[in-house]
C-alpha positions in Angstrom: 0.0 0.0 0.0 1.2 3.3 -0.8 0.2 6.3 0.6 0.0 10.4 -0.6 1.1 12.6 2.2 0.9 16.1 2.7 4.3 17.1 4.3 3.1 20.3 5.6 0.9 18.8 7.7 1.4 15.0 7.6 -2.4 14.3 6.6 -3.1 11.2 4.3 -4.5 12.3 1.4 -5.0 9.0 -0.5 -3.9 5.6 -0.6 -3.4 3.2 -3.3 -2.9 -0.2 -3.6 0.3 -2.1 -5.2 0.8 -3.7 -8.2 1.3 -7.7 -8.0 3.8 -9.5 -9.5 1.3 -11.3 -12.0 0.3 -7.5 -12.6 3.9 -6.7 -13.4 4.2 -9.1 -16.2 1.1 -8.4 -17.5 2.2 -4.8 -17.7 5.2 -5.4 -19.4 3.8 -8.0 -22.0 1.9 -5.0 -22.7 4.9 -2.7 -22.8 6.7 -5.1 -25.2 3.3 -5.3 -27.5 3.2 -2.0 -27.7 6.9 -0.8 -28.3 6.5 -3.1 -31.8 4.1 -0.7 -32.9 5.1 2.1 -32.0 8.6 2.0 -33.3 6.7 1.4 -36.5 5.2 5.3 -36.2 6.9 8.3 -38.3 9.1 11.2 -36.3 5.8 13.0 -36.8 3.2 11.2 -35.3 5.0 10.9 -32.8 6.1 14.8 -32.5 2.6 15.6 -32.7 1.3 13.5 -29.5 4.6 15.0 -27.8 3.0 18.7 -28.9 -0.5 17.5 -27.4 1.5 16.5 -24.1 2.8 20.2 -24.1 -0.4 21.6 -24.3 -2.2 19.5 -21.6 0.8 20.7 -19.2 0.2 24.7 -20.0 -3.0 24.4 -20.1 -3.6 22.4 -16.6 -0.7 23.4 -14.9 -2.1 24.9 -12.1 -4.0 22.0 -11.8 -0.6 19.8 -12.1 1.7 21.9 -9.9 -1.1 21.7 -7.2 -0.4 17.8 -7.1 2.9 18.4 -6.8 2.9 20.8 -4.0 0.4 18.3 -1.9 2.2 15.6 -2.7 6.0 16.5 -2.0 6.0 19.9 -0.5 7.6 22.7 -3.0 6.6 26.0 -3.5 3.1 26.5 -5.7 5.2 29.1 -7.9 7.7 26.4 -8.6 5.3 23.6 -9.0 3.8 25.2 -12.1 7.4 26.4 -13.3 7.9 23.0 -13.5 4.6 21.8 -15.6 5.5 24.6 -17.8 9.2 23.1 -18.2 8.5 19.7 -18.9 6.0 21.3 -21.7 8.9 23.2 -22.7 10.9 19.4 -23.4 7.9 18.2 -25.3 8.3 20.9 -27.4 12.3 20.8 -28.0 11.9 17.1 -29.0 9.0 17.5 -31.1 11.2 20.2 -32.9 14.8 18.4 -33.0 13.8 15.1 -32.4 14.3 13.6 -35.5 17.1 15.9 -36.6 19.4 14.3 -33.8 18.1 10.9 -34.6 18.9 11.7 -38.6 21.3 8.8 -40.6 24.6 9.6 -40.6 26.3 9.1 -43.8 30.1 8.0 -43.4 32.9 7.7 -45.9 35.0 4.5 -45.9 35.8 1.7 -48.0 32.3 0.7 -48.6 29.7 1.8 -51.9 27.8 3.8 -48.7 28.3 3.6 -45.2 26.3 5.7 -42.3 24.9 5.0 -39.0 20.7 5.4 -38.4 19.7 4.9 -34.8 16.3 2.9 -33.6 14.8 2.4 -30.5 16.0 0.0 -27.9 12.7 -1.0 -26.7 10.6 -1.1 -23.3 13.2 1.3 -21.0 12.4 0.8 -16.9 12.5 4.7 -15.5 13.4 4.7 -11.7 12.6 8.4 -10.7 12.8 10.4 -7.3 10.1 12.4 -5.5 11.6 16.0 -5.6 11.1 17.2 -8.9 8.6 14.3 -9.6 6.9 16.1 -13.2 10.3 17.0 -14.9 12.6 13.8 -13.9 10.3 12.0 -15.9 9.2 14.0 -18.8 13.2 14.5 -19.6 13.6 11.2 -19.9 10.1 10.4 -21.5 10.0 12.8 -24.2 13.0 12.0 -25.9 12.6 8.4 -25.4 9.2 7.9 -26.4 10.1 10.4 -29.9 13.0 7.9 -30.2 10.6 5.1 -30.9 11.3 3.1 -27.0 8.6 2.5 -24.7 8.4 3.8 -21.2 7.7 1.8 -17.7 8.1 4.1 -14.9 8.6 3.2 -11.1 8.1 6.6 -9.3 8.9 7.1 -5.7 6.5 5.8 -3.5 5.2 9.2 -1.8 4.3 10.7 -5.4 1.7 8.0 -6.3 -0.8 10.7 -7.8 2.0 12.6 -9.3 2.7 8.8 -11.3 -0.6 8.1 -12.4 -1.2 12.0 -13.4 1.8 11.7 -15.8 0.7 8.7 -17.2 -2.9 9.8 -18.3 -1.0 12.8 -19.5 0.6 10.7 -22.1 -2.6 8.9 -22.7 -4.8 12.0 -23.3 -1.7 13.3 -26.1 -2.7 10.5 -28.3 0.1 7.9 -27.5 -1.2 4.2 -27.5 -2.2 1.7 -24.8 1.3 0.5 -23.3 3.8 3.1 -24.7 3.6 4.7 -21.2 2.4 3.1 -18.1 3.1 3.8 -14.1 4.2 0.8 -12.0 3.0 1.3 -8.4 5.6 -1.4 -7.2 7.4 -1.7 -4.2 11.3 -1.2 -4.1 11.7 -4.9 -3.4 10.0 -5.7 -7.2 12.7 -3.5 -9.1 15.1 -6.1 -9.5 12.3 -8.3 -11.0 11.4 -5.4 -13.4 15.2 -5.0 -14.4 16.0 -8.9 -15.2 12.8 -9.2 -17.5 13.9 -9.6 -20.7 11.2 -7.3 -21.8 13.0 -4.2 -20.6 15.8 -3.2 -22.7 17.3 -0.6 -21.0 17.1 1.4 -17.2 17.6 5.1 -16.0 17.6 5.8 -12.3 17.7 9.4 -10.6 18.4 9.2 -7.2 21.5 8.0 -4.4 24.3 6.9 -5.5 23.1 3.8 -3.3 20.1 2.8 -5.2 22.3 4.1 -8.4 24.8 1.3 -7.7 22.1 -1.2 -6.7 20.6 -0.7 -10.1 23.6 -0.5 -12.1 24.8 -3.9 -10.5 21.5 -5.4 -11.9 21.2 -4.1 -15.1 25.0 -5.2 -15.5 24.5 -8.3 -14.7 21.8 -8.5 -17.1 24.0 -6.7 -20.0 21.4 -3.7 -19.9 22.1 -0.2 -20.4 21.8 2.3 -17.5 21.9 5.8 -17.5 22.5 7.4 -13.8 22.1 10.6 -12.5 22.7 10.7 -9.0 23.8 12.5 -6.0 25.6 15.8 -5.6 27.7 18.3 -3.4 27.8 21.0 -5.7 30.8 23.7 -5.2 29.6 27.6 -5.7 32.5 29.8 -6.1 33.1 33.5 -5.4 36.5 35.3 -6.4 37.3 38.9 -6.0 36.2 40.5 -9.4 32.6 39.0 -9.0 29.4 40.9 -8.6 29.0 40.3 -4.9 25.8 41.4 -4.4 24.7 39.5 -7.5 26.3 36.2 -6.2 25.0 36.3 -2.5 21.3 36.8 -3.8 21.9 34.0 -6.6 23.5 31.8 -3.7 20.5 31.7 -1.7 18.5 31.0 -4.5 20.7 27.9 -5.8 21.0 26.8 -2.4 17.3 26.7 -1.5 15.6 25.5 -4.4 12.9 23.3 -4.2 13.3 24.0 -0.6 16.6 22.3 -0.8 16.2 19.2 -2.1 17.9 19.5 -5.4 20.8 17.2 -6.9 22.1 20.4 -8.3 21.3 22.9 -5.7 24.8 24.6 -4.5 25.6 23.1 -1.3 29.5 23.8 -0.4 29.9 28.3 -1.2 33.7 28.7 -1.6 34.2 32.4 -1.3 38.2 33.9 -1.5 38.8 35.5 2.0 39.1 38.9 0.2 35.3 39.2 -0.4 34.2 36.5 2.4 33.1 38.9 5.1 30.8 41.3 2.3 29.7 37.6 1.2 29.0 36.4 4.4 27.0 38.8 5.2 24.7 39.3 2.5 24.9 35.6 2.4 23.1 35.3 5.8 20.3 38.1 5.5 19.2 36.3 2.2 18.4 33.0 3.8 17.0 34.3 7.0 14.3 36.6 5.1 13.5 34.0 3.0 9.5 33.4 3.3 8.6 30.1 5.4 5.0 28.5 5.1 2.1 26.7 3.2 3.4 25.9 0.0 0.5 26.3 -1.7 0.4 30.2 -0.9 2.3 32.1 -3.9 4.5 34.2 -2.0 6.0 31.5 0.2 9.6 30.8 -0.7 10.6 27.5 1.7 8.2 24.8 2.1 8.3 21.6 4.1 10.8 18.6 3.6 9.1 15.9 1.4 9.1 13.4 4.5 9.8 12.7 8.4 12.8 10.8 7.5 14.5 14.0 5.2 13.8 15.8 7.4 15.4 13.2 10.4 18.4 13.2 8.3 19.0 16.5 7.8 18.7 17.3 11.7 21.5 14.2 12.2 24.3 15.5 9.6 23.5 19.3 11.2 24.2 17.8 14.9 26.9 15.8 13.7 28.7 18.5 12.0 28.5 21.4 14.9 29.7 18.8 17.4 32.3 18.1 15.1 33.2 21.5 15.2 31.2 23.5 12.4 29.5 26.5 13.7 26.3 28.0 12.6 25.6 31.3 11.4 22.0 31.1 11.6 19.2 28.6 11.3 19.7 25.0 12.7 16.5 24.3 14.0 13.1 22.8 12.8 11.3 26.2 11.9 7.7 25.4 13.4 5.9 22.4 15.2 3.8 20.1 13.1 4.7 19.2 9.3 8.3 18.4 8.4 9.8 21.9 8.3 13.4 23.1 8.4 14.8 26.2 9.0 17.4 27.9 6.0 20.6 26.9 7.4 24.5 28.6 7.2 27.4 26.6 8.7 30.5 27.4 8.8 34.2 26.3 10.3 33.2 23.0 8.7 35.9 20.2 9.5 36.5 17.8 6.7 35.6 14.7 8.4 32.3 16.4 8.8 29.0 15.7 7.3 28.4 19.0 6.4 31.7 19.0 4.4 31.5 15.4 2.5 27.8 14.5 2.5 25.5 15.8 0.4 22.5 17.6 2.7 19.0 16.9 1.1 17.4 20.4 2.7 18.1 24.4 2.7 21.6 23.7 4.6 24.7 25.6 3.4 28.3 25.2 4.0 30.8 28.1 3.7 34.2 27.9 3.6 36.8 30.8 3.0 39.4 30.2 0.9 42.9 32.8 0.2 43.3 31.7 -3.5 42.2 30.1 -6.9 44.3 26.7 -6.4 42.8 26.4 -3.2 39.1 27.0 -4.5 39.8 24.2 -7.2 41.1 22.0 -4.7 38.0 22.2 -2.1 36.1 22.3 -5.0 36.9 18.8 -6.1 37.5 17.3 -2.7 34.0 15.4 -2.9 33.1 12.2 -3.9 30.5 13.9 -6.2 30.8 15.9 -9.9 27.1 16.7 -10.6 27.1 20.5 -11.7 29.6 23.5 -10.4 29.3 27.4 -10.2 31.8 30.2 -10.3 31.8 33.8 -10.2 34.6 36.1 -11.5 34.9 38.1 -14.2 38.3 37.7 -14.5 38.9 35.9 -18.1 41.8 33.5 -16.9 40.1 32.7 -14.0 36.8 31.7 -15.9 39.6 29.4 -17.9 41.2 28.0 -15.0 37.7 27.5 -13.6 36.6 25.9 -16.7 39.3 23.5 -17.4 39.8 22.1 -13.1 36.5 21.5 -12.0 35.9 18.2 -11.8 31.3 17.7 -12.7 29.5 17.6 -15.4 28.4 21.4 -15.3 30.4 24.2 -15.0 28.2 27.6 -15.0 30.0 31.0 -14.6 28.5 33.8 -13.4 25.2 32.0 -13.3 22.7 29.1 -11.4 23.4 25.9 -12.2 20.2 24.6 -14.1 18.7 21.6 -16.5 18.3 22.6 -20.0 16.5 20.8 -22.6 18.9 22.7 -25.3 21.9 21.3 -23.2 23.1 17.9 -21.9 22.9 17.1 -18.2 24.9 14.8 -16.4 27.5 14.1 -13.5 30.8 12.2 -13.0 32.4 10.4 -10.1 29.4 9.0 -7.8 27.1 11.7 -9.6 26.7 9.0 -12.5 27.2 8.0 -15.8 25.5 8.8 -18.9 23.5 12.0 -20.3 19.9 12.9 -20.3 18.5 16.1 -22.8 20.1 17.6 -25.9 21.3 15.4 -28.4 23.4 13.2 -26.3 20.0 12.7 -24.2 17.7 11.0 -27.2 21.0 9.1 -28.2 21.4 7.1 -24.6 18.7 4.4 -25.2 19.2 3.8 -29.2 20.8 0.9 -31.1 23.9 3.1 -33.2 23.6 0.2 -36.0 26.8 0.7 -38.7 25.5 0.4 -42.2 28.0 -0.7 -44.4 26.7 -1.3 -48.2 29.4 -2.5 -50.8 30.3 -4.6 -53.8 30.6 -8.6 -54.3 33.8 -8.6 -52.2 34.4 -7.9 -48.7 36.3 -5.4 -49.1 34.0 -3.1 -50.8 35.0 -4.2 -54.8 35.0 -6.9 -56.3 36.7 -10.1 -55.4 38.2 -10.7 -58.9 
C-alpha cells in the first residue's frame, strides 16, 4: 500500500494499492506489445502527441503543480514552473527530435556507409520524488520520440503525481502501453530489471540505489543511465558581482526548498570578499519566506518526509559537534509538518558531514578560501561531480575555472540549471550517462553501422 502525504501537515491524502507481481508481467507484455508498434510510427506522429502533451501541461498546470505541491512539498510558484518546463521538453523534441536521430552518412571503404539509430525497446525509468513532473518528462519525451517505450517506477510518496503523468501521455494521443506507471514496491525493481522485456534502465536518485541498479542491469548486460547524487561547489572570487552572487546563492541553495541534486551546497568564497559575502549571504536565507506551499508568496516549504527531514537534523548535529558552527538557522522552523529552517554553517571540518555528504534540505556550508588553487582544490574534494558554479569576471580565471572543476556542469556567473537545449549529467558518484540535448535521445538507441558495398568484402569486387 502506498500512501500520498501532505508534508506540511502529515495528513493522508490517498492511498493506493500495489501492483502484483502477475500485474507486473502483464504490464510489461503490454509494454513489449506496444513498443513493436510504435517503433513502426513516423518522427511526426510521434512529435505531434509530444505537442499534445505540451499543451495539456500549460494548459492544466495549475492544476498539475497543485499535485505536486500536496504531494512532495515545493513551493506553488515552482510547481507550475515546472509543468511549464516539462511542456517546454515536449516541445524541443518534437522540434529536434528527428534531426538528432537523422542517418549519418560516413565515408569508408564501402559503396555507402552511415549509422541510423532505432529504438531500444521497453526502458524501466526509476525516478525520485523531488522534482517528480520533470525527472520524468526529460527522460520520456526523448525516449518515447525515439521510438522506445516507457515503464516508470516513481517514488513511492508521489503515487498521484505517477498516475497523473501517465494519463498525460494517454490524453496526447500515444497508444495503450507506450507509457504506463508501475506502483511497485522497491523490493519488485530487481524483478522489473531482469525481464527480458526491458531493454534498457535510468535511475535518478543516491548513489546507493544508483549502484544497486547499475549492479542489476550489468548483470543483465542492460544499459543504464545514472544521474545521481551531488555536493555541488559555488565559487566566489574577487572580481565578482557580490551582491549578485549572494542573492543568486541563496537561491541555488534553497531551491525546491533544498532538495535539489544540483542545488549549490558547499559556497567557496576567496577571504578577500568572504566577510561582504557572508554577510549578504546570511540576511538572504533568514528573510527567506517560510509557510504553506500552496500560498504564492511562500519561498521554503516543508521537507518531502519525516525521514528528510530526520536526516538533515543528524548531519546538522553531527557537523557542529564536530566543530562547524552555525551562522543562523539549525532548528526545525515550526511544530507540526516536516519543516526546516534555511541553514548557514561554517568552520566546517573535513571529516564532517556538512563538508562530505551531500545535505537533502536548505543547509549551506561556507568555507573561505585565500586563492584560486585552493578553490579548485576544495572544489573537487568530494566524492561527487554533478554540476559546479563560479563567479569572476576575470577571463583567466573563468579558464582556469573551466578547465579544473571536476562535474558535469560548469556555470560562470550563473545558477546551475537543467536545460532541454543542453546535456545534463555528472561524474564520479554523480553518475554515468546523459539525459537532454542530443546526447539525451541518443542514450537508449541501437547506433547500428551500415555498411553497403560490392561482391567482395572489401567493398570491390573479389576478382
Amino acid at each position: 500500500m502506498l500512501q500520498s502525504v501532505n508534508p506540511a501537515s502529515g495528513e493522508v491524502l490517498e492511498t493506493f494499492q500495489t501492483i502484483s507481481d502477475v500485474g507486473i508481467d502483464e504490464r510489461l507484455g503490454r509494454a513489449w506489445a506496444a513498443f513493436l508498434a510504435h517503433r513502426a510510427t513516423s518522427f511526426a506522429e510521434r512529435a505531434d502527441r509530444l505537442v499534445r502533451a505540451a499543451e495539456i501541461l500549460e494548459r492544466e498546470k495549475g492544476a498539475l503543480g497543485r499535485i505536486m505541491t500536496l504531494e512532495m512539498g515545493k513551493p506553488i510558484g515552482a510547481a507550475v514552473a515546472e509543468a511549464e518546463k516539462c511542456a517546454s521538453a515536449c516541445r524541443y523534441y518534437a522540434e529536434h527530435g528527428e534531426r538528432f536521430l537523422a542517418d549519418e552518412e560516413v565515408k569508408s571503404s564501402a559503396v555507402r556507409s552511415f549509422i541510423r539509430y532505432q529504438p531500444l525497446g521497453p526502458v524501466l525509468a526509476v525516478m525520485p520524488w523531488n522534482f517528480p513532473f520533470w525527472q520524468v518528462f526529460r527522460f520520456a519525451a526523448p525516449a518515447l520520440l525515439a521510438g522506445n517505450v516507457a515503464v516508470l517506477k516513481h517514488a513511492s510518496n508521489v503515487p498521484r503525481c505517477a498516475l497523473t503523468i501517465e494519463d498525460i501521455f494517454r490524453r496526447a494521443g500515444f497508444g495503450e502501453g507506450v507509457f504506463q506507471t508501475l506502483l511497485a514496491e522497491t523490493e519488485q525493481v530487481a524483478g522489473i530489471i531482469d525481464d527480458p522485456r526491458i531493454r534498457a534502465v535510468t535511475l535518478t536518485g543516491s548513489t546507493r540505489a544508483g549502484s544497486a541498479v547499475a549492479e542489476r542491469a550489468g548483470k543483465r548486460i542492460k544499459k543504464a543511465v545514472l544521474e545521481l547524487g551531488g555536493n555541488d561547489p559555488f565559487i566566489v572570487l574577487p572580481s565578482a558581482d557580490v551582491a549578485a552572487a549572494a542573492t543568486t546563492a541563496v537561491r541555488a541553495r534553497t531551491l525546491n526548498n533544498g532538495q535539489s541534486c544540483i542545488a549549490a551546497k558547499r559556497f567557496i568564497v576567496h577571504e578577500a570578499v568572504y566577510a561582504d559575502f557572508e554577510r549578504r549571504f546570511v540576511a538572504g536565507m533568514e528573510a527567506l519566506r517560510i509557510g504553506d506551499p500552496l500560498d504564492p508568496v511562500t519561498e521554503i516549504g516543508p521537507l518531502a518526509t519525516p525521514d528528510i527531514l530526520q536526516s538533515v537534523e543528524d548531519q546538522v548535529r553531527r557537523s557542529v559537534e564536530m566543530g562547524a558552527r552555525v551562522l543562523t538557522g539549525g532548528t526545525r522552523a515550526r511544530p507540526g509538518g516536516n519543516w526546516y529552517a534555511p541553514t548557514v554553517l561554517t568552520d566546517i571540518p573535513p571529516e564532517s558531514p556538512a563538508y562530505r555528504e551531500e545535505i537533502f534540505g536548505p543547509v549551506a556550508s561556507l568555507f573561505r578560501v585565500p586563492d584560486l588553487a585552493e578553490a579548485i582544490r576544495l572544489a573537487n574534494d568530494t566524492p561527487f561531480g554533478l554540476g559546479s558554479s563560479a563567479w569572476t569576471n576575470d577571463a583567466r580565471e573563468q579558464s582556469v575555472l573551466v578547465e579544473g572543476i571536476e562535474a558535469g556542469q560548469v556555470f560562470v556567473n550563473g545558477m546551475v540549471a537543467s536545460d532541454p537545449r543542453l546535456p545534463f549529467g555528472g561524474v564520479k558518484e554523480s553518475g554515468y550517462g546523459r539525459e537532454l540535448a542530443a546526447f539525451g535521445i541518443r542514450e537508449f538507441v541501437n547506433v547500428k553501422t551500415i555498411w553497403m558495398g560490392g561482391e567482395g568484402p572489401d567493398g570491390a569486387s573479389a576478382e
